[in-house]
OpenMM code with the backbone's topology and positions (N, CA, C; nanometers):
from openmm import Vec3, app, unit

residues = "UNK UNK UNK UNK UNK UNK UNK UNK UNK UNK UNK UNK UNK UNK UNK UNK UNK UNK UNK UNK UNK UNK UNK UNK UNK UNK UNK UNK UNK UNK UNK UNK UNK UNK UNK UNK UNK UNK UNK UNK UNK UNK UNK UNK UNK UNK UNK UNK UNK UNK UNK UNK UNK UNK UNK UNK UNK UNK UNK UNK UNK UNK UNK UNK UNK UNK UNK UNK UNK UNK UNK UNK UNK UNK UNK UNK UNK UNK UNK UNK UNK UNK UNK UNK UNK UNK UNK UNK UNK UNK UNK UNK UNK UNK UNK UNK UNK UNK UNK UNK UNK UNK UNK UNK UNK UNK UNK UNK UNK UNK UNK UNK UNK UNK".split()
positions = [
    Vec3(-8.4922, 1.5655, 0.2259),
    Vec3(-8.6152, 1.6414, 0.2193),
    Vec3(-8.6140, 1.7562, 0.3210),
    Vec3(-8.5725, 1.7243, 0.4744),
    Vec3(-8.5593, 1.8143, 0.5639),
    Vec3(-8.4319, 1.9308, 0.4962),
    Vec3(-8.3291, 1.8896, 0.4281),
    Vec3(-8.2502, 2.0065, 0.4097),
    Vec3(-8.3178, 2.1168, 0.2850),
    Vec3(-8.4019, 2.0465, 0.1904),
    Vec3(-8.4946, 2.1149, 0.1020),
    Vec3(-8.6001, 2.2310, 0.1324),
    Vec3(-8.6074, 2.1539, 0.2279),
    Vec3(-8.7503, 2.2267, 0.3197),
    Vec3(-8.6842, 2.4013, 0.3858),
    Vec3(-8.5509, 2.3031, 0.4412),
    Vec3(-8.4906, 2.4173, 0.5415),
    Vec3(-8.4138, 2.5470, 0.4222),
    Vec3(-8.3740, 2.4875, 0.3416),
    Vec3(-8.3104, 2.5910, 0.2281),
    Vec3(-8.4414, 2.7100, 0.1180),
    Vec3(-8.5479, 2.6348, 0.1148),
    Vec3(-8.6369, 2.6883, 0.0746),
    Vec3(-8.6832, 2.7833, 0.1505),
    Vec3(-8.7015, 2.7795, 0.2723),
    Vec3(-8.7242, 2.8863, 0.3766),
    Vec3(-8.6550, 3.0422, 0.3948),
    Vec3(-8.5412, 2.9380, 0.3956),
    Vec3(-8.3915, 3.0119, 0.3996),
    Vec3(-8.3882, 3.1483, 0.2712),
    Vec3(-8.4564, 3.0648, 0.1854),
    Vec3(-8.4602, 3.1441, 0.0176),
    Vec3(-8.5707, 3.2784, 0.0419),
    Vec3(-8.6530, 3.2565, 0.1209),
    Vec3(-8.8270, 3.3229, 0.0910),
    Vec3(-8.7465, 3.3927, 0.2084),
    Vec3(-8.7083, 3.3938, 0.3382),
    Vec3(-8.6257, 3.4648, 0.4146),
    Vec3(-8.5456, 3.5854, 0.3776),
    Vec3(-8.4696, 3.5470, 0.2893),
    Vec3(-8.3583, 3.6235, 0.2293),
    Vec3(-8.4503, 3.6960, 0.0987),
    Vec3(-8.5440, 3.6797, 0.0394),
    Vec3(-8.6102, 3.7521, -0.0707),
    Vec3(-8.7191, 3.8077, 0.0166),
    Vec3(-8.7895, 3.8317, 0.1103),
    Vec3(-8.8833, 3.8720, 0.1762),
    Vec3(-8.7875, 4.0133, 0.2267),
    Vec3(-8.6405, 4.0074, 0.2470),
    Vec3(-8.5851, 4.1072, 0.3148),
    Vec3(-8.5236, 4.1746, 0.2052),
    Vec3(-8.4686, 4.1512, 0.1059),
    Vec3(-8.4375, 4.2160, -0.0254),
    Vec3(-8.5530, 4.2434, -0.0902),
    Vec3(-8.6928, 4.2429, -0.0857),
    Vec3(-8.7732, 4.3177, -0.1087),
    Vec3(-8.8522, 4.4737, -0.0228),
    Vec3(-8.8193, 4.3921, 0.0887),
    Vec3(-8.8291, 4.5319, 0.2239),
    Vec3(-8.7487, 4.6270, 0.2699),
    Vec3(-8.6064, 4.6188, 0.2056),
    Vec3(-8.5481, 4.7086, 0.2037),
    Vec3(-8.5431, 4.8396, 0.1555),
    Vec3(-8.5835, 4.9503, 0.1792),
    Vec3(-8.5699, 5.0576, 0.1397),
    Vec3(-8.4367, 5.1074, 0.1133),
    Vec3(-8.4178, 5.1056, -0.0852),
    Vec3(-8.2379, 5.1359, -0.1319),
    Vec3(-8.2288, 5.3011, -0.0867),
    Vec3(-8.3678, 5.3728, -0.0897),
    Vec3(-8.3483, 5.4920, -0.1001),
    Vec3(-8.2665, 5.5438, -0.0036),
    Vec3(-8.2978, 5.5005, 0.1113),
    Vec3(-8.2242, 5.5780, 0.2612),
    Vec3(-8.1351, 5.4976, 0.2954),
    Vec3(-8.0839, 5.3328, 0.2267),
    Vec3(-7.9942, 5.2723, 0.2738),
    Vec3(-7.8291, 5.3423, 0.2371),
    Vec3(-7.7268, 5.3829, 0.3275),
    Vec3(-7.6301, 5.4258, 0.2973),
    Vec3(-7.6451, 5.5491, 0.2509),
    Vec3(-7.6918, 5.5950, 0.3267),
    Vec3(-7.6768, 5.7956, 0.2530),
    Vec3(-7.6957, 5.8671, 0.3957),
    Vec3(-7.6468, 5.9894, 0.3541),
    Vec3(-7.6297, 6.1186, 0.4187),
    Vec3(-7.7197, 6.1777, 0.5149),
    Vec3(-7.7394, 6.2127, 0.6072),
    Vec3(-7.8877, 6.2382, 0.6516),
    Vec3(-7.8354, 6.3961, 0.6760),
    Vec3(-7.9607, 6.4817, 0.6341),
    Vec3(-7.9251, 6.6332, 0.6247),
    Vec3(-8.0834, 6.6367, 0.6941),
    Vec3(-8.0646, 6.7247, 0.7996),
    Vec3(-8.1780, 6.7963, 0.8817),
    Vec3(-8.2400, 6.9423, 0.8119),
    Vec3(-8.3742, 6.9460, 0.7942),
    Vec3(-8.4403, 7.0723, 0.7693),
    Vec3(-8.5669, 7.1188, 0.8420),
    Vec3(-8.5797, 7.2059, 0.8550),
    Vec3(-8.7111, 7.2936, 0.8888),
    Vec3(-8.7763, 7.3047, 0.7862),
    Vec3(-8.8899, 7.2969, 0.7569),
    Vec3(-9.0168, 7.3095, 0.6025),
    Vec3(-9.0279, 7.4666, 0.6169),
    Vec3(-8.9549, 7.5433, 0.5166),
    Vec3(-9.0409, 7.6528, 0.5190),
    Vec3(-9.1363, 7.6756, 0.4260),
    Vec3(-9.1826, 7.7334, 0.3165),
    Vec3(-9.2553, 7.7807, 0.1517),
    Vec3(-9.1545, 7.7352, 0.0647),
    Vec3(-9.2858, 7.6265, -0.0177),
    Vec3(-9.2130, 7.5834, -0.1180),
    Vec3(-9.1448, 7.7298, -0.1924),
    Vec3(-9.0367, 7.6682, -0.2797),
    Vec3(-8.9909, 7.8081, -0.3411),
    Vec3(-9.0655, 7.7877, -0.5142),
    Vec3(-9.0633, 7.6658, -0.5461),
    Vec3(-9.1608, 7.6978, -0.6929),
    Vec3(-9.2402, 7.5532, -0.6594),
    Vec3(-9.3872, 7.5698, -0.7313),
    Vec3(-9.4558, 7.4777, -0.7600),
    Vec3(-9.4616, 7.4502, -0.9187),
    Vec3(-9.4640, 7.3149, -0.9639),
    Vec3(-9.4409, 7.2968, -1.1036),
    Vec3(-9.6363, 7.1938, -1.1301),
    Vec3(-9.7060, 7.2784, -1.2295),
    Vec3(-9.7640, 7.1948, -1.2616),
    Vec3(-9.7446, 7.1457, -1.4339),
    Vec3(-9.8365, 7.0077, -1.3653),
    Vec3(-9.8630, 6.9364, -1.5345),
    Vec3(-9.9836, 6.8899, -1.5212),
    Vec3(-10.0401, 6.9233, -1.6830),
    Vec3(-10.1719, 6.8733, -1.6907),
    Vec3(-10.1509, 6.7609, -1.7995),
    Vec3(-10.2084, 6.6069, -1.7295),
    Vec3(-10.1925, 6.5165, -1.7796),
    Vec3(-10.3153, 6.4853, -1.9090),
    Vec3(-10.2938, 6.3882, -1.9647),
    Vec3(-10.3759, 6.3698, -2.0668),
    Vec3(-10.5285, 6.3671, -2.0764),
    Vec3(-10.5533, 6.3485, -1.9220),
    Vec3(-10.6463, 6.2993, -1.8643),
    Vec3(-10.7452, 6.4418, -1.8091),
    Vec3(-10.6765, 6.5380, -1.8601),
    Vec3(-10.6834, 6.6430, -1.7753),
    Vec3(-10.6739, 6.7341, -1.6329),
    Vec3(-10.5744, 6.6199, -1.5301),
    Vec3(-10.6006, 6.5974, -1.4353),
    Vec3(-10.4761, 6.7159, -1.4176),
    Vec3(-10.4397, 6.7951, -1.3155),
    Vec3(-10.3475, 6.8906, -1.2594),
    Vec3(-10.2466, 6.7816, -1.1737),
    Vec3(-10.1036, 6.8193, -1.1763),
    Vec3(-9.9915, 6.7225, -1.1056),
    Vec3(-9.9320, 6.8336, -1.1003),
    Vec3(-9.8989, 6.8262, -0.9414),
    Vec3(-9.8451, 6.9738, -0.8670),
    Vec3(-9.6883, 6.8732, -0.8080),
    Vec3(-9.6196, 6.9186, -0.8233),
    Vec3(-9.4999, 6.9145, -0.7756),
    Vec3(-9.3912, 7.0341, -0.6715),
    Vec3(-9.4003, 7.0204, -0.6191),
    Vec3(-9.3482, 7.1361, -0.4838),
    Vec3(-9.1849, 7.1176, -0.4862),
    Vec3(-9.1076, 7.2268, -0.5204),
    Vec3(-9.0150, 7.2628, -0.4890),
    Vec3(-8.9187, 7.2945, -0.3671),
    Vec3(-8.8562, 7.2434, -0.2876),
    Vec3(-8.8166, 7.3084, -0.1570),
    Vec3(-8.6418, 7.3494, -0.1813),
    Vec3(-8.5885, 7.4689, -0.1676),
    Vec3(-8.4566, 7.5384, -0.1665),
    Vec3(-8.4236, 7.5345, 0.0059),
    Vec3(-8.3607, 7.5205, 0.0700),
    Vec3(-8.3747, 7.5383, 0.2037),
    Vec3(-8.2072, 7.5536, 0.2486),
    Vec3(-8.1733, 7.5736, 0.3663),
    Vec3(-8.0875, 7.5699, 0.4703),
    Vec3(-8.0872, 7.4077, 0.5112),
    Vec3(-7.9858, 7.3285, 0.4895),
    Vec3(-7.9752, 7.1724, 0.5858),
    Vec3(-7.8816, 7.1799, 0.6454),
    Vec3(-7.8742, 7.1243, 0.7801),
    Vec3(-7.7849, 7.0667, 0.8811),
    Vec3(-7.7239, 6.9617, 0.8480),
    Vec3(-7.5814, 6.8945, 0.8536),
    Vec3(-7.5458, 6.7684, 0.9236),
    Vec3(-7.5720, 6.7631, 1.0736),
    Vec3(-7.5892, 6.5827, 1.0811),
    Vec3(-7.5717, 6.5916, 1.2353),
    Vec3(-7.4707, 6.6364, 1.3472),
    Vec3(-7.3469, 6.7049, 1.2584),
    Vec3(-7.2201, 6.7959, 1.3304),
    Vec3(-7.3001, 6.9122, 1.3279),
    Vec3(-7.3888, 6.9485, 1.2917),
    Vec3(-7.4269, 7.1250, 1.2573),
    Vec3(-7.3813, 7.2055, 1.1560),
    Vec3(-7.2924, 7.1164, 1.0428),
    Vec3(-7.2474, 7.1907, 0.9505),
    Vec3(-7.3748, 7.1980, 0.8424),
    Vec3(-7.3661, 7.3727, 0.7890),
    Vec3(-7.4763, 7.3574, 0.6867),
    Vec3(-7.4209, 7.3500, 0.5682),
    Vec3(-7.5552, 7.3253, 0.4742),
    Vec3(-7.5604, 7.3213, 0.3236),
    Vec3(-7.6885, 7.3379, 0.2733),
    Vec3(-7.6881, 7.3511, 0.1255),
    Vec3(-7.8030, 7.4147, 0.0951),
    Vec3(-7.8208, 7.3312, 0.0022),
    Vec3(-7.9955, 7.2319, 0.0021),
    Vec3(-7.9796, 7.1390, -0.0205),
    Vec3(-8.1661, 7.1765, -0.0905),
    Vec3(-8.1776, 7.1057, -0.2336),
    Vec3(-8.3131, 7.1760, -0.3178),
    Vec3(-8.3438, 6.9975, -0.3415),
    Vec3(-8.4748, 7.0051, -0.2918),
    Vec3(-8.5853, 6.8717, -0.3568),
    Vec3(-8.7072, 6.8293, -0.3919),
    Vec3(-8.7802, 6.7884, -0.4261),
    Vec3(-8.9409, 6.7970, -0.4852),
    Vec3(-9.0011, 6.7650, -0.3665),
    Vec3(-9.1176, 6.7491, -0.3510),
    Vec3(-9.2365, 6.6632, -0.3090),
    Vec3(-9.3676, 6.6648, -0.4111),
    Vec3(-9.4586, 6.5601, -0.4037),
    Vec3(-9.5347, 6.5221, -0.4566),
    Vec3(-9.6777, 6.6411, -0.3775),
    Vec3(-9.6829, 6.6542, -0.2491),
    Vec3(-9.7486, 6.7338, -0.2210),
    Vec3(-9.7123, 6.8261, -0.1787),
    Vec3(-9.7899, 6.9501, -0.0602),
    Vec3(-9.6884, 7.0731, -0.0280),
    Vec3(-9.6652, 7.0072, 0.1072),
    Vec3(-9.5667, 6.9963, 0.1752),
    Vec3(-9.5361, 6.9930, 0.2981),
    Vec3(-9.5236, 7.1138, 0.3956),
    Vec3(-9.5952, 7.0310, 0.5516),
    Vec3(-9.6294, 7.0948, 0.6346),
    Vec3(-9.5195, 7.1918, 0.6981),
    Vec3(-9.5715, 7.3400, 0.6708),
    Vec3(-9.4605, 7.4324, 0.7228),
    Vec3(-9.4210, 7.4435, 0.8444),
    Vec3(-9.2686, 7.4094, 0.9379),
    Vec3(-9.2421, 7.3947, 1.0362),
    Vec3(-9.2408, 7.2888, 1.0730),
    Vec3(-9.2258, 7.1457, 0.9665),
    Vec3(-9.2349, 7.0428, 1.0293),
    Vec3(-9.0896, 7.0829, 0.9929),
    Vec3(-9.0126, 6.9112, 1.0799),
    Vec3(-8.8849, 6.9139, 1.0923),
    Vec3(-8.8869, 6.8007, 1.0106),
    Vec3(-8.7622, 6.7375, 0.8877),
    Vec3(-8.7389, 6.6704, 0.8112),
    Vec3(-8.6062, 6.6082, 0.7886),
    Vec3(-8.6500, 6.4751, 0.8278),
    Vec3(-8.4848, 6.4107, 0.7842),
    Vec3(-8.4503, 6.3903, 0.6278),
    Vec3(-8.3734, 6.4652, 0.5346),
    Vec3(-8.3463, 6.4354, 0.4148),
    Vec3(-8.2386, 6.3312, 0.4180),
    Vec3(-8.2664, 6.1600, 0.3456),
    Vec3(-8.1345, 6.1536, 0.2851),
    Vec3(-8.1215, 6.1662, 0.1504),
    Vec3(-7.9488, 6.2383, 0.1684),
    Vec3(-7.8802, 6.2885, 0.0313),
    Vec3(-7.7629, 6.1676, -0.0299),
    Vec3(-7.7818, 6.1759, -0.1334),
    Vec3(-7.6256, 6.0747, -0.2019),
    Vec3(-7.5927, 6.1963, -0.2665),
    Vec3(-7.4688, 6.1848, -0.2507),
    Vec3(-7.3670, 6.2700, -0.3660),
    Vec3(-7.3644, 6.4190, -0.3375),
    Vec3(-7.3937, 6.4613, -0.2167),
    Vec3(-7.3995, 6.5410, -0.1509),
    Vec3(-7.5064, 6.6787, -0.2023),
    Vec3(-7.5891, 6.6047, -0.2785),
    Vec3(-7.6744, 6.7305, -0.3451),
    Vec3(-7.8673, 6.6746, -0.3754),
    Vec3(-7.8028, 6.5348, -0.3475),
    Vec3(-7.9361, 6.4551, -0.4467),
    Vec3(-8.0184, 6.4030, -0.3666),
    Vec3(-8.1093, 6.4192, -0.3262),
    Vec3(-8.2116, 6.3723, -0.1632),
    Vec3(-8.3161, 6.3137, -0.2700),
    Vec3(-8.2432, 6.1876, -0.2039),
    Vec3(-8.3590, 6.0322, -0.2564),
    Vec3(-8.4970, 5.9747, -0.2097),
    Vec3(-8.4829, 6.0383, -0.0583),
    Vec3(-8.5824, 6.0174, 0.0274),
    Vec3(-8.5994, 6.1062, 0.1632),
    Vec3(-8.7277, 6.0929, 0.2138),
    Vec3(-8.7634, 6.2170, 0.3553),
    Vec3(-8.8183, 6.1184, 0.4774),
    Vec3(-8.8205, 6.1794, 0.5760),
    Vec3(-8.9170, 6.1266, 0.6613),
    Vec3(-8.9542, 6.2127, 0.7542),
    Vec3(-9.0559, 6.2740, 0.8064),
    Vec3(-9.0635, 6.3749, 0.8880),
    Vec3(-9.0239, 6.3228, 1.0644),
    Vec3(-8.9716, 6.4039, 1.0996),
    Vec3(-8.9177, 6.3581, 1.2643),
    Vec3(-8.9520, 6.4868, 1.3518),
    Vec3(-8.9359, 6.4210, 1.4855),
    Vec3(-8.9782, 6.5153, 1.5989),
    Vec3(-8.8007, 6.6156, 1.6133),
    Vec3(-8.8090, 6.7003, 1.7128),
    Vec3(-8.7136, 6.7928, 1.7153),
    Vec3(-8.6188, 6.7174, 1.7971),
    Vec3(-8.6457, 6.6042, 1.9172),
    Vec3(-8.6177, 6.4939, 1.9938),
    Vec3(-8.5401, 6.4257, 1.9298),
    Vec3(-8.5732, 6.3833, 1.7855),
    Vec3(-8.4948, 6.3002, 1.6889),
    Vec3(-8.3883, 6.3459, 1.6159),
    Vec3(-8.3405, 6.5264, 1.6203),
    Vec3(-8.2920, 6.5636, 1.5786),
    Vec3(-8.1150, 6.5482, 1.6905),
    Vec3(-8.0141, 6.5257, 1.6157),
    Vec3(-7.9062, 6.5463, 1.6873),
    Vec3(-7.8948, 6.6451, 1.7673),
    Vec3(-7.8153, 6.6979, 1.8736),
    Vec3(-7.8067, 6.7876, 1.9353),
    Vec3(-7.7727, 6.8933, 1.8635),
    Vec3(-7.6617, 6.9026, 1.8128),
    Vec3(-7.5310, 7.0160, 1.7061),
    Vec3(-7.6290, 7.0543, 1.5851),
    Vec3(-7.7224, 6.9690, 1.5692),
    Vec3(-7.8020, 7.0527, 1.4510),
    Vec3(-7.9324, 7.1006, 1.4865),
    Vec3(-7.9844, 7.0529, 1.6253),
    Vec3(-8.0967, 7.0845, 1.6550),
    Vec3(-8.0715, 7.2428, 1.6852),
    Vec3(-7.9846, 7.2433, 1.7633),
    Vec3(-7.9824, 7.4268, 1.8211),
    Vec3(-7.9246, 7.5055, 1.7117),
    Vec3(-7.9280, 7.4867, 1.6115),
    Vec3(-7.8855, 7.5858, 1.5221),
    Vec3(-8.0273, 7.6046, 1.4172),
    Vec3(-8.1320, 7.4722, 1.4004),
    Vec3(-8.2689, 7.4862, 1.3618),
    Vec3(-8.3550, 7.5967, 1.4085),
] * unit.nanometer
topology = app.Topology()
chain = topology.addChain("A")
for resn in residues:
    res = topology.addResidue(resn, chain)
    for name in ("N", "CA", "C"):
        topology.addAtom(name, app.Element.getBySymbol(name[0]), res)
């Protein structure tokens, strides 16, 4: 009964953390940006009549060596101009996920070239 108890735990343990994992940023690229103007906004008007704005960003990205690339992704709203942004990319083009960061958080080699 005690090894039932202990394996069941063991189970809700291991599925509590394969649910909290975020796949988006696990194992990918992290490319540094500055927010400047979106470059296109895309709307859609849903059935409902409701407006769905989608924001475009074309930009300049850093690696954390300072090497650039030029790296294009949506947002759901417009993001704040001059914030600083960690993109991660898979496949060296495809940014799955963001998180906004301080300039502190930024590597050295890519911060001074921001």
């Amino acid at each position: 009964m005690k090894k039932l108890i202990i394996a069941a735990f063991a189970l809700v343990i291991v599925a509590f953390g394969l649910v909290n994992i975020d796949w988006n940023r696990l194992g990918k690229e992290a490319l540094y940006v500055q927010v400047g103007a979106a470059t296109n906004v895309e709307e859609t008007t849903l059935e409902s009549g409701d407006v769905v704005r989608r924001y475009e960003y074309t930009m300049p990205a850093l690696t954390k060596d300072g090497d650039p690339q030029t790296v294009t992704f949506t947002a759901a709203k417009e993001l704040r101009s001059g914030a600083y942004l960690k993109l991660y990319v898979k496949d060296q083009d495809v940014v799955t996920s963001y998180d906004e960061v301080t300039g502190a958080d930024i590597p050295k080699a890519a911060r001074e070239q921001l």
